[in-house]
N, C-alpha and C positions, 0 to 999 in steps of 0.2 A: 504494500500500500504506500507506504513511504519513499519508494523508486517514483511510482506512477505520479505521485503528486507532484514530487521533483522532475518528473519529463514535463508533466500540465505547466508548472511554474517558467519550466524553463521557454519552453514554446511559445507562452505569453510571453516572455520579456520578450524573445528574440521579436515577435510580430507587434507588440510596442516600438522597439526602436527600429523597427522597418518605417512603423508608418510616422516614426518622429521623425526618420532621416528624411524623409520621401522630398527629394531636391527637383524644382523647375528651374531651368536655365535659357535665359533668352537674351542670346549672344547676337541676335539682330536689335534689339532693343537695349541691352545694357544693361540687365538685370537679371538678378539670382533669388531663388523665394524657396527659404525654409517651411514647405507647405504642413503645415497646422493637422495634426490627424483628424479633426473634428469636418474641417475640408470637406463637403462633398463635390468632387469636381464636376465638372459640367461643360460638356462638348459643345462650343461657340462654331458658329457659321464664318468664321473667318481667321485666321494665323495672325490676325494683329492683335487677339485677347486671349486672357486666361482668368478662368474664377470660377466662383461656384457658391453652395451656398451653405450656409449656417444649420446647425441643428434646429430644428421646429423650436418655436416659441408660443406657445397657445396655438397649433396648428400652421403658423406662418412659418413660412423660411424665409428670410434675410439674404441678400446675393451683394457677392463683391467679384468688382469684374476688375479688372487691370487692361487698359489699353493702350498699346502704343502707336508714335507716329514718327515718321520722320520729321528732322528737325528741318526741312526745307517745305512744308507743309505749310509753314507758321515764317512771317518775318522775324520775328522770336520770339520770347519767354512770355514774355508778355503779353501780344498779341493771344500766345496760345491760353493765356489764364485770362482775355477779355474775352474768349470763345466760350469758354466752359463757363465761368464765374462772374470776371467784373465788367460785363459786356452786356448782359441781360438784362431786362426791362420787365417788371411785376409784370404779368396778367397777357405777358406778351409769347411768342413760340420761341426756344432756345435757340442759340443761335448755332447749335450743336444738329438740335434736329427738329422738322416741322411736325415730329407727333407729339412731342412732349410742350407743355405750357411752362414757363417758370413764375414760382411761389412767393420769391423774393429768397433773402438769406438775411442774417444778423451780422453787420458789420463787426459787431465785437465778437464776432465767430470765425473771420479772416484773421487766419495767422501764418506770419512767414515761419519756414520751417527750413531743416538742412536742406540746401536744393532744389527748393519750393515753396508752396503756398500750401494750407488745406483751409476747409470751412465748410461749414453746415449748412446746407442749403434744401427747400422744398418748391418740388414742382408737383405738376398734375398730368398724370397719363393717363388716359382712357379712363376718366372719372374719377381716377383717387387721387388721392395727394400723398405725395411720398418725402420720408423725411431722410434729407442723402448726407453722406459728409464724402467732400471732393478733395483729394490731396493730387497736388500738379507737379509732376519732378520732371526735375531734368537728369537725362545720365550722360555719359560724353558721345552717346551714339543717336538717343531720341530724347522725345517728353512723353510720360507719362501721364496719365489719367486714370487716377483709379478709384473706383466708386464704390461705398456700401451705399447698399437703397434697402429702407425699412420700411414699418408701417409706421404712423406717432406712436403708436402703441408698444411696439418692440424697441425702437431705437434704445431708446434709455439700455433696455438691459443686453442689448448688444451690440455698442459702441464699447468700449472694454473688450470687447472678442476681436473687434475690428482694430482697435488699436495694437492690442498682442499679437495678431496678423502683422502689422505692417512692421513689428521689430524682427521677425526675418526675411523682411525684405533686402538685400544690401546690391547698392547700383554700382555699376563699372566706371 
């Protein structure tokens, strides 16, 4: 009995520190992501993103997407954080994309950060209103865009997941 328990034990660590290691590497983009076992990954329609989404919260899942661009997209940094963030006009269509409406944000929510901005911001898609927080990086290859999107009702208690997400993030 004491063998067995000892193989049980040993099998979970090993498949623990599988899914602690589990490395994304995007060497077009400039960035590396210590991917979170709670993770559930999620197959994107295109090679410019990666994410997925959070463990249910009262039945909701939470999604964090990461997208990159090239930095000849953008005249620069800035332009590309007036696209996402300080470009947009309450009650008006983003200037990212014409299905999403923006909600406004809270200026005392824009914050510079290593190599970027992030801040809390709410729009409206297809009738709800979502409460996002947006962090803009630069790496030495692209910019970054990367998004948790919740309900008002989750963010609170999974902003803390999202931030612990983004500490293994490390850009090139």
């Amino acid at each position: 009995m004491k063998f067995i328990t000892a193989v049980i034990t040993l099998v979970c660590f090993f498949e623990l520190s599988y899914a602690q290691n589990k490395i994304y590497n995007s060497d077009k983009f400039g960035y590396t992501l210590s991917v979170p076992p709670w993770l559930k990954i999620i197959e994107t329609d295109t090679a410019l993103s990666f994410g997925g989404t959070m463990p249910a919260v009262d039945k909701i899942e939470n999604a964090i997407l990461i997208t990159g661009f090239s930095k000849n997209r953008f005249s620069s940094f800035d332009d590309f954080q007036r696209i996402y963030i300080t470009g947009n006009i309450f009650g008006k269509e983003t200037l990212y994309s014409n299905q999403i409406i923006w909600y406004g944000r809270n200026e005392r929510d824009f914050k510079q950060i290593k190599n970027g901005v992030s801040s809390r911001v709410f729009t409206l898609w297809e009738r709800h209103i979502y409460h996002n927080q947006f962090v803009l990086l630069e790496t030495s290859k692209a910019y970054l865009w990367i998004q948790f999107t919740s309900t008002p009702t989750t963010y609170d208690v999974n902003i803390v997941k999202f931030n612990s997400f983004l500490t293994g993030l490390t850009l090139k």
